[in-house]
Every structure is written in C-alpha cells, then in structure tokens.
C-alpha positions in Angstrom: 13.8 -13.8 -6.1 11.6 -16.6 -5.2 10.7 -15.5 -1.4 7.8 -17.3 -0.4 4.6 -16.1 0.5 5.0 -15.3 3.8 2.4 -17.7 6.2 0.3 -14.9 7.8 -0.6 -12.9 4.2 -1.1 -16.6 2.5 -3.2 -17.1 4.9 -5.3 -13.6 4.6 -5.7 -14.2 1.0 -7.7 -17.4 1.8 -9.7 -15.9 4.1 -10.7 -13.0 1.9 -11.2 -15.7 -1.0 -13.5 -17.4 1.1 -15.9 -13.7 1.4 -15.3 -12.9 -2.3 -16.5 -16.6 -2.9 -19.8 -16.5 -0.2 -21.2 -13.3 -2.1 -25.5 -13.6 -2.5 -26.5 -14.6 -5.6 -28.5 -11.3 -6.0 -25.7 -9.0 -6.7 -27.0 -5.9 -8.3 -26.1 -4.7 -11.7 -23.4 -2.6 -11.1 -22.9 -0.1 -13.6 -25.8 -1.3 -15.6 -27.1 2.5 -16.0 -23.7 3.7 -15.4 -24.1 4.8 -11.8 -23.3 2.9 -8.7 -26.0 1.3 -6.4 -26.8 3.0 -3.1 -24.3 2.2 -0.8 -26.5 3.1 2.4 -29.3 0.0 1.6 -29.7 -1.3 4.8 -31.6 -4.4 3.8 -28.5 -5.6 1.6 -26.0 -4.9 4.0 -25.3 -5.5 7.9 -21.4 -4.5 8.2 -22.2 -0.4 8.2 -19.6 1.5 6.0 -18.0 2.7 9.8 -17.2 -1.2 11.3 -15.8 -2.1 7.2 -13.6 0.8 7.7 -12.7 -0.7 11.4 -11.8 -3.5 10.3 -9.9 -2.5 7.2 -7.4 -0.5 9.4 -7.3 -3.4 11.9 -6.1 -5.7 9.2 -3.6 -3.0 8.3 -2.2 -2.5 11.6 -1.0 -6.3 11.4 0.4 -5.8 7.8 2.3 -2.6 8.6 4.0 -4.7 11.1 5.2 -7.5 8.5 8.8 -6.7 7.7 7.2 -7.4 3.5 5.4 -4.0 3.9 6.9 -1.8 1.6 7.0 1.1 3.6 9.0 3.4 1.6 7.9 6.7 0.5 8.7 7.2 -2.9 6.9 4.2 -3.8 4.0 5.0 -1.3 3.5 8.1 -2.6 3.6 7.1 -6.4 0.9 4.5 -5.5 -1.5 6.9 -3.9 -1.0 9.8 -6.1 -1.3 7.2 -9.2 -4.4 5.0 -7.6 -6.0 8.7 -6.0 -6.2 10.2 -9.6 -8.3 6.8 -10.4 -10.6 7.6 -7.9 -10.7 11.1 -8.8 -11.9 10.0 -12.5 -15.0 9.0 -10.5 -15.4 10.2 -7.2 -18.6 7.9 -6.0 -16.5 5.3 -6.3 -16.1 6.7 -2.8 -19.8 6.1 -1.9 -21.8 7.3 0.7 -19.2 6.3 3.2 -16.9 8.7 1.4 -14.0 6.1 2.2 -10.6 7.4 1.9 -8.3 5.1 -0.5 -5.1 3.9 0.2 -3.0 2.1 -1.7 0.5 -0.1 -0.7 2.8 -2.5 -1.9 4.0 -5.5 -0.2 7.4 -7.8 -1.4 6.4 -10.9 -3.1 7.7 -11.5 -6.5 3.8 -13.7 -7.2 1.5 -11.7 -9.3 -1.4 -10.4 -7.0 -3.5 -7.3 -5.8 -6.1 -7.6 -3.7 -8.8 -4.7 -2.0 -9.4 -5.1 1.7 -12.0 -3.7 3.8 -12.7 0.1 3.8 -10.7 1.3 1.2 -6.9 -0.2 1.4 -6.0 -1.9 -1.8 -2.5 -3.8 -2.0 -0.6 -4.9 -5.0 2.6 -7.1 -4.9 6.0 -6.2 -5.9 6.0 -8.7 -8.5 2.6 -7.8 -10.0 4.4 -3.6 -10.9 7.2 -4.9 -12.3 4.9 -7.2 -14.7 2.9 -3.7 -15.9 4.4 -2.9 -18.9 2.4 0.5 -18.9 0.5 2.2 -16.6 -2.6 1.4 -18.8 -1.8 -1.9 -17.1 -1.6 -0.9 -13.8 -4.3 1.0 -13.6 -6.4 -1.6 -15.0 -5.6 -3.5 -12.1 -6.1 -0.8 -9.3 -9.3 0.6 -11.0 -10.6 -3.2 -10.8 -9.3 -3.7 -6.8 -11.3 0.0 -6.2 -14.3 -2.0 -8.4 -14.7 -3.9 -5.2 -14.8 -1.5 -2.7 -17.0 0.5 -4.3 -19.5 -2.3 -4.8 -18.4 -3.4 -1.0 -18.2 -6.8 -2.0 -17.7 -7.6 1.7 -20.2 -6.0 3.1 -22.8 -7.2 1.0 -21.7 -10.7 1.5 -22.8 -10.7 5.0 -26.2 -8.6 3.8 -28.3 -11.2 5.3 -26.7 -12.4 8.3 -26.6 -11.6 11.7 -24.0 -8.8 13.9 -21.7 -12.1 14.7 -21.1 -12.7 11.4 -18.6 -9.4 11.2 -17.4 -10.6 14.6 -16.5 -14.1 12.9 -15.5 -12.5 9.7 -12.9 -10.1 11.9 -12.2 -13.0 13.9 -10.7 -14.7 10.5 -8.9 -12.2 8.7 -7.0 -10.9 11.8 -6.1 -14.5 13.2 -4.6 -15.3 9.5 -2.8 -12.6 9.8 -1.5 -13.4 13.8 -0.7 -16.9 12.6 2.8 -17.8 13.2 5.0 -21.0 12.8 2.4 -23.6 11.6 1.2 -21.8 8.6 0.9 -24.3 6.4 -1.2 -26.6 8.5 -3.3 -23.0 9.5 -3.6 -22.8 5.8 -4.6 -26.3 4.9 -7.3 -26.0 7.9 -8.9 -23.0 6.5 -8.8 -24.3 2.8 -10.6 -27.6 4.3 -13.5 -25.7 5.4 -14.1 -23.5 3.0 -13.3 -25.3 0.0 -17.3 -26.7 -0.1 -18.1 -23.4 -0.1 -15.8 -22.2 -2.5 -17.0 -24.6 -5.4 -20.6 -24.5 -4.4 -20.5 -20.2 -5.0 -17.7 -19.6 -7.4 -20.4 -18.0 -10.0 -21.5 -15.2 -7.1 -17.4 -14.7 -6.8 -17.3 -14.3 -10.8 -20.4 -11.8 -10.7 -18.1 -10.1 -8.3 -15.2 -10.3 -10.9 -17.7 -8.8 -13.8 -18.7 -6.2 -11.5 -15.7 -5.2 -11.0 -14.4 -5.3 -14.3 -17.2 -2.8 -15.6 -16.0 -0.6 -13.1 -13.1 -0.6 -13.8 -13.3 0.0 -17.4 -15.6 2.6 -16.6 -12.8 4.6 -14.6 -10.1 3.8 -17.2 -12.3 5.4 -19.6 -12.8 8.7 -18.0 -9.3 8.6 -16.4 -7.9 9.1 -19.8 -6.1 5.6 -20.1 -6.1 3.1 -22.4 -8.9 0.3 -21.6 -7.0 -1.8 -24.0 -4.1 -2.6 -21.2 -6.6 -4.6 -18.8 -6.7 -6.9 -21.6 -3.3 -7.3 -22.3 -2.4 -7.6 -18.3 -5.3 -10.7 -18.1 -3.8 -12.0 -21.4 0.3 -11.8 -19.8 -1.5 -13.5 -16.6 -2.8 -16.1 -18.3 0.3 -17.0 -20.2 2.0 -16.7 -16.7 -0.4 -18.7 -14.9 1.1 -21.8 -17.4 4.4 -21.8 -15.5 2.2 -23.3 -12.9 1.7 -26.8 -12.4 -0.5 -28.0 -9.2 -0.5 -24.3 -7.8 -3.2 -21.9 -8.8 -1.4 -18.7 -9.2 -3.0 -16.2 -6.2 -3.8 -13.9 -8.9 -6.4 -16.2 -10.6 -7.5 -17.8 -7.2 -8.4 -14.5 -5.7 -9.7 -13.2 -9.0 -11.1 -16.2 -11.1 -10.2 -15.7 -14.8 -12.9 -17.0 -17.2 -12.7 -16.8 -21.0 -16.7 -15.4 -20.9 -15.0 -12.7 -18.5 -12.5 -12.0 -21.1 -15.2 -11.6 -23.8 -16.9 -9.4 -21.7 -14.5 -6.9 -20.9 -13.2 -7.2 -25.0 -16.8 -6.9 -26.4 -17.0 -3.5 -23.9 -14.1 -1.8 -25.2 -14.9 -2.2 -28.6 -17.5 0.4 -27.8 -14.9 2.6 -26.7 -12.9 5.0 -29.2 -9.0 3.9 -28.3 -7.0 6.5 -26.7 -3.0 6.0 -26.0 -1.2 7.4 -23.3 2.3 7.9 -22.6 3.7 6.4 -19.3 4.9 9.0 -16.9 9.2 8.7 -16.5 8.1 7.7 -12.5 6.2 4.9 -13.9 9.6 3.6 -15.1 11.5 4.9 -11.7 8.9 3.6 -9.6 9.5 0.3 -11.2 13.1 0.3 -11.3 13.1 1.2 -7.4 10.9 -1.9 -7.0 13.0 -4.2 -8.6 16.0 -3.1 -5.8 13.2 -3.5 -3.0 12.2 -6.6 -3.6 15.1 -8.5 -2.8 18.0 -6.0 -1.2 19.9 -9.0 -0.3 23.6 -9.2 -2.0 22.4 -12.4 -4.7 19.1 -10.1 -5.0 21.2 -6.8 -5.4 23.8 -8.7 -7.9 20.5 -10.1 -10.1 19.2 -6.4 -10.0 22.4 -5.0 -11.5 22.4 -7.5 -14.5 19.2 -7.0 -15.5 19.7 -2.7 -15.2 22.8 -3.4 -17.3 21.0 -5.0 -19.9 18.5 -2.1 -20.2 21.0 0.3 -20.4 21.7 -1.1 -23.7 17.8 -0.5 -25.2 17.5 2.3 -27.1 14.1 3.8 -25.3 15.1 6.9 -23.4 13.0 6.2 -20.3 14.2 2.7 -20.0 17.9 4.3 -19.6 17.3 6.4 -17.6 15.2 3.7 -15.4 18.4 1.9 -15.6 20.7 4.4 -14.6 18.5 5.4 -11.8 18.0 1.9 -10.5 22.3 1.5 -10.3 22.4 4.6 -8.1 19.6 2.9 -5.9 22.0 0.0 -5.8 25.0 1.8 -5.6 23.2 3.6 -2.5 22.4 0.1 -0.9 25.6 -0.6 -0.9 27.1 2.6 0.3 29.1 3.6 -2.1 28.1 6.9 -2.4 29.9 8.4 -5.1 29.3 6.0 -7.3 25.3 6.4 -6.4 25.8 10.2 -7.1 27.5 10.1 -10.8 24.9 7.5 -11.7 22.0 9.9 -10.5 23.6 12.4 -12.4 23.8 10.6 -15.3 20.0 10.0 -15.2 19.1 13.4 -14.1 20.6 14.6 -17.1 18.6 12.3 -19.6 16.1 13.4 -17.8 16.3 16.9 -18.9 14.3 19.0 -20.2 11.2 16.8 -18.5 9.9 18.8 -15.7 11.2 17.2 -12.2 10.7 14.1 -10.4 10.4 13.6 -6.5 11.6 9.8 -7.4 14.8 11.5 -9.0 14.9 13.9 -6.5 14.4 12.0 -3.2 17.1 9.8 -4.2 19.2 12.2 -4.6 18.8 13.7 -1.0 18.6 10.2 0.4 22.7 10.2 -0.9 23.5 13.3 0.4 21.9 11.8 4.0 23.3 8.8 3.8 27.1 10.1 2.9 26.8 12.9 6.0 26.9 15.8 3.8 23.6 17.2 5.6 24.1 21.2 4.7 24.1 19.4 0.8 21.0 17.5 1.1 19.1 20.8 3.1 19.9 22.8 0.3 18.3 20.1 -2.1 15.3 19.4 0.0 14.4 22.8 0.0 14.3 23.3 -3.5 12.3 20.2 -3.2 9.8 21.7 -0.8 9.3 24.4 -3.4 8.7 22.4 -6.4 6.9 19.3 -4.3 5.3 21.3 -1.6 2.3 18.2 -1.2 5.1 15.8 -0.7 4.8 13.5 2.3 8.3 11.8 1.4 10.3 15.4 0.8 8.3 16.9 4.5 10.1 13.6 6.0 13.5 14.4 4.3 13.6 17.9 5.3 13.3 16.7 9.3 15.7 14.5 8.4 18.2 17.2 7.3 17.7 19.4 10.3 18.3 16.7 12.7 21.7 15.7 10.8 22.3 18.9 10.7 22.2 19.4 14.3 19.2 22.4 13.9 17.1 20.8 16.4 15.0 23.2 17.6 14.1 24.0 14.3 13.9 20.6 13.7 11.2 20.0 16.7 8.9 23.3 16.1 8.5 21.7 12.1 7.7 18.5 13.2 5.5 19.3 16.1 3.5 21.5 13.2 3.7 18.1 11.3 2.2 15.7 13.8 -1.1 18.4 14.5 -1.5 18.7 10.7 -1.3 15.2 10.3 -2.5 13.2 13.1 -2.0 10.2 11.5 1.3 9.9 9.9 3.5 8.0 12.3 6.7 8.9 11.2 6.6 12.5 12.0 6.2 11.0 15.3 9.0 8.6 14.9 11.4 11.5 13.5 10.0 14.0 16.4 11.3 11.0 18.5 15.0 11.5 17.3 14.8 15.4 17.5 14.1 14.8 21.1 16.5 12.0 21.6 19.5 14.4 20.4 18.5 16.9 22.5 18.6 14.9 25.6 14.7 15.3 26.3 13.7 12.0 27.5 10.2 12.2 28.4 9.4 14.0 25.3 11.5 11.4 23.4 9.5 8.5 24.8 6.1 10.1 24.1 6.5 10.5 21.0 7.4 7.4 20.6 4.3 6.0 22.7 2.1 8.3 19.9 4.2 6.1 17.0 3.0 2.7 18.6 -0.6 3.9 19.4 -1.2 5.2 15.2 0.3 1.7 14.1 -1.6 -0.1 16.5 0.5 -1.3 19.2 -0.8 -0.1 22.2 0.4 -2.0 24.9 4.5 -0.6 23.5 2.4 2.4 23.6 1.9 2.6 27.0 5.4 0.9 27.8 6.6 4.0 26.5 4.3 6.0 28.4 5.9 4.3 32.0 9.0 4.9 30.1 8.6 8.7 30.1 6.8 9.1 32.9 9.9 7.6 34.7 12.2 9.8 33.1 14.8 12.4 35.0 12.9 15.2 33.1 9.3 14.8 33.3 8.1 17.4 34.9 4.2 17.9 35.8 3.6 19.2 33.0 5.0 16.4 31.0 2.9 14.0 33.8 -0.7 15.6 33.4 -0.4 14.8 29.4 1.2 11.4 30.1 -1.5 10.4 32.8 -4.4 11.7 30.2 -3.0 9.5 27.5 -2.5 6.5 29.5 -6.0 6.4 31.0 -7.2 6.6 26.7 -5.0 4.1 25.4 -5.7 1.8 28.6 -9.3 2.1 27.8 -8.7 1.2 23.9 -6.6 -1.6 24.8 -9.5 -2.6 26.9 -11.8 -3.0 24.4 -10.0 -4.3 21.8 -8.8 -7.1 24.7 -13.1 -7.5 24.9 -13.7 -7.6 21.4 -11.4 -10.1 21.0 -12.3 -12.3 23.7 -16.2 -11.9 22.1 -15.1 -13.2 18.8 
C-alpha cells in the first residue's frame, strides 16, 4: 500500500529530528564502563524525568486519536510483552525515573521507529513486516529504548532555560494538531531547522552510537542474536536505494554512517554468536500486520496473494503464518466459516507447540463476530486460564458476557477491571456498553466521560458528564460523583487551556 505519511506524524518526526539533531556536543560515554550515566544530574539536564514523562503522554494522547494508531490488542500486547522482556534484559535502562515502556505501532508501510519522550517507543507497520527475525526487531527496539535511557531529549535542553520545554512542547504537539496545510507546515519547520540540522548532525550521530552500544548491550544479555542489527541496517540501506530525492524517515531520523556500521560490526565480533529461534507469534504478529495495514478491498486482495504464495514455502511457521493471515481476511470480510476452517487448519499445524493468544484471540474474535456468543465464552475462558496476564483475552471475555446478555456479570467484572486498571480506557468503553444494554443512562455516560478523560479529551469528557447528569436516572447519588468529577476535569482543562496559551 503506498498510504502516505499522514501530515500531522510527518510533521512530528521533524520536530523530533530537530531535538535528536540540537544534542550538546558533550554527550557522555554511554556504556563506556558498561553502566548507564546518572540519570538524576541536574547540571546536564533541565526537563526533570516527571515533565519528559508529561509530555510523552501528551504527544500520545494526539496519536491515539489518529485513525493510523494501531490500536489492536493482539498486536499491542505482542509489542509490549516482546519490547518489556528487552527492558527486562536490563532494568536501568529504566533509570532513576523508573519510566514505564510502552511500545505501539502505527500504519505506514515506510520503514521507521522512533522513541518519544518518557518511555513510548513506536515502530511502523512497514518496518515489522521488513524484520525477518525477531533478532531484527529487537535490534531496532533495543536501539529506540537506547535513547530513552540516555534521555536524549532531555539532555538536549541541559543548558537552557524552563521555556525551552515550553517551546519544545509547544512544537511537538502543534505538529501533531496540524491539519490541511501540512506540507507547507512541514516545509516551514524544515526551513528553520535545517541550519541547525547540518551545523549538529555529529551530536545527532553520537546520539546514534550511543544508542547503538545500548542496544547491543541489551541484545547481548536478552539472549538474541546481535548479528540481526547488522543485517536490518544492511536491508535499510539497500532499501534506502529505491529512493531518489527523498531521504527515507528511517535514515533521516537515524543517520546511517558506514563508521557507525563499523562500529557496531567491530563490537560484535567481541561477542560469542548465539542463534535464536523466532517465536510462531513473531510470524502471526506479522501476518496480522500485513491485513492491518491496508484493510481496504485492493489492500485485502494484495494480502491474499502474497499469503497464497507462502502457503506454498516449505517452512512450517510460514504456513501456518499464512493460513492464519486468510482467516484474518476471511474475518474482515465476514465470512465466517471460511475464517474458522482456515484457523483450524493453522491451529492444527500448530500442534504440539504450546498455545498462542494470537491463534487464540482470533479465534474468539470469530465466534463474536458470527453471534455464536455461548461458543466464544467457552473459548475465552479456557483462555483466561492459560493467558490469565492477558489484557486482549480480559477485553474478550466482557465482550462475551455482554453478547451474551450476562450483564450484570458483565458490569461487576468490569467495574473490578477499571479499579485494577485505572488506565486502560477500554474497560471503560466496554463498561459503557454493559450499561447501555441495561438501559442505565447515567452510568452509561460516565463511563464514557472516564474513556475521554484517560485518552485525553476532556472537554467530550465533560460533555458526557452534562450528558449523564441530564439523564432520567441520575439519581443523587449518581449527581454527587458527577459534580466531584466535573469540578477535577474542569480544573485540568483549565490548566492545560493556560499552559497552552503560555507556550
């Protein structure tokens, strides 16, 4: 699919090209004695480890709103499981802020990652379905967590004043606000910043190297093959040759130098080689991606052919990558039994490998989707017993007690949901359609109201609030909480109206 970038994220890569390529020129050597500076230096740093973190999940807010978000849990829960167990290989990566990592995809078929304030790190569509292991792919997330944990943007603004966060804020979140004129938004941003760009490109490669060392260094005790960061840099480079006036994102975000090649090659010649098999999700995950990023009909038919082709390579994993990705299709296109033989099909190649929630959430996402709801609760609670961490299965399992019309059952799980996780605003969203078939208004449109204020819409927040508060049901009860909320989310929306009128 050739989808272009859309105007607002285009633009948010400039602007964080613009701080990876302002950093000092005193960047310390990271990883020189195998341990990571101190994160808490004051004199280096003016953006505290609290306001990076701020504005990491302000950005977010804005990107969970763009229809390009891959918000789809199998794939969400891959990624963090898969970029969590990097971080796990070493936890100070974390630093003293002890951020927590999250990791997301977004639909663009252009190789990219990048790492945005606080912990979030983002890789394209495009960029898993060019891994051809998840050496790869965890070369490229281990580098992205590189510079976090170095806090490459903090320490660019190490010797400048409070406004500079203010200005830097200011930047990121109007690229991402930018609508219509994008281009011209674009070419206005590159004008100014391309001086700077030139002038400080070595600080943005020291950044790179950095990185890199990091990296390696949590390949290396993650058990994975350091080899594949290599091979992904050397695949990008023959990619970046199908450009002609464009720099590919990947290489303008993340400037590619044959010295930075020699480095990271001369480092793991140190290293004893170590191969590791791919895990079968590795292979689901990117067959599911391959439907995602372009579910249109052409996108869907293009899909199909290249799954058929695989289906006639002789790796097991790739068939049943293939068969798996036909049922996605089949799915998409609601034609359910077809979905359900496919599934089969790859369930049983599968076999004896122990179970996979990508297998299995498809196959309850079928049973959903055809209105066979006593079906898909008996296979989502199977699921809950052999996947009890499973954000994706906890959301399936509402799911089948709403269709299944158990709604009080429904309501007391996800009311347990929403106070163990405060954050998660589809509990909130699914609580919202427990409510809604059980004709409770009020209740309905407060939960909705909590769904807008965790993604960062607060004045639909307190639209829903009036809502409720208006409804036939809302008794005083229902009013006290209402009037409580209102009076915090007015006050947030208050201050966020301030800050943005100071920047």
């Amino acid at each position: 699919m050739n989808r272009p970038l859309p105007s607002r994220r285009r633009l948010l890569f400039v602007a964080l090209l613009s701080v990876f390529c302002t950093l000092p020129p005193t960047l310390a050597p990271a990883f020189a004695t195998q341990n990571l500076p101190t994160l808490g230096d004051t004199s280096r740093e003016s953006l505290s480890p609290l306001m990076e973190r701020k504005l990491g999940e302000e950005v977010m807010h804005d990107i969970r709103r763009d229809p390009d978000y891959l918000n789809d849990a199998p794939l969400l829960e891959y990624l963090n499981n898969f970029g969590l167990s990097l971080v796990a290989a070493r936890p100070e990566v974390r630093g003293e802020a002890g951020f927590d990592f999250f990791f997301f995809a977004v639909r663009d078929p252009v190789l990219n990652a990048f790492a945005l304030p606080g912990g979030f790190i983002a890789v394209h569509s495009g960029l898993l379905l060019a891994a051809q292991s998840e050496s790869e792919l965890a070369s490229v997330l281990a580098h992205e967590i590189g510079h976090v944990a170095q806090r490459h943007i903090a320490r660019m603004l190490g010797k400048q004043k409070q406004d500079s966060m203010i200005a830097l804020a200011s930047m990121l979140l109007g690229a991402l606000a930018m609508r219509g004129s994008g281009d011209v938004g674009s070419a206005v941003m590159m004008g100014g910043t391309g001086l700077a760009m030139q002038r400080q490109l070595n600080f943005s490669r020291d950044a790179e190297r950095e990185a890199d060392r990091i990296g390696l260094s949590i390949l290396g005790d993650g058990g994975f093959d350091t080899s594949g960061m290599v091979a992904f840099f050397g695949r990008l480079q023959s990619a970046s040759r199908n450009y002609s006036d464009v720099i590919p994102p990947y290489l303008l975000t993340h400037p590619l130098t044959s010295e930075r090649i020699a480095d990271i090659e001369a480092r793991i010649r140190e290293q004893r080689y170590r191969q590791r098999a791919d895990s079968l999700d590795f292979q689901l995950i990117r067959a599911r991606t391959r439907v995602l990023q372009d579910d249109s009909e052409k996108g869907l038919r293009e899909a199909q052919a290249f799954f058929e082709v695989q289906l006639t390579q002789n790796p097991k994993p790739q068939i049943i990558a293939a068969n798996y990705g036909l049922a996605f299709i089949a799915l998409k296109r609601e034609a359910y039994d077809k979905a359900e033989a496919l599934l089969q099909q790859a369930v049983a190649a599968a076999s004896p490998v122990k179970p996979s929630v990508v297998l299995t959430d498809l196959g309850i996402d079928i049973k959903l989707a055809a209105h066979q709801p006593a079906e898909a609760l008996q296979l989502v609670e199977r699921a809950r017993q052999e996947f009890p961490l499973s954000r994706g299965v906890a959301h399936q399992y509402a799911k089948a007690l709403i269709a299944g019309k158990r709604l009080d059952e429904a309501g007391r799980y996800l009311r347990e949901q929403a106070q163990l996780y405060r954050q998660d605003a589809d509990v909130q969203n699914l609580l919202a359609q427990a409510y809604s078939a059980q004709g409770k208004q009020a209740l309905q449109h407060m939960a909705l109201a909590e769904s807008y204020a965790l993604t960062g819409s607060v004045p639909a927040a307190l639209d829903q609030l009036r809502i409720a508060r208006n409804a036939p049901d809302a008794g005083f009860y229902e009013q006290s909480i209402i009037d409580a909320r209102e009076r915090e989310l007015q006050a947030r929306w208050k201050e966020e109206l301030k800050e943005s009128k100071e920047r």
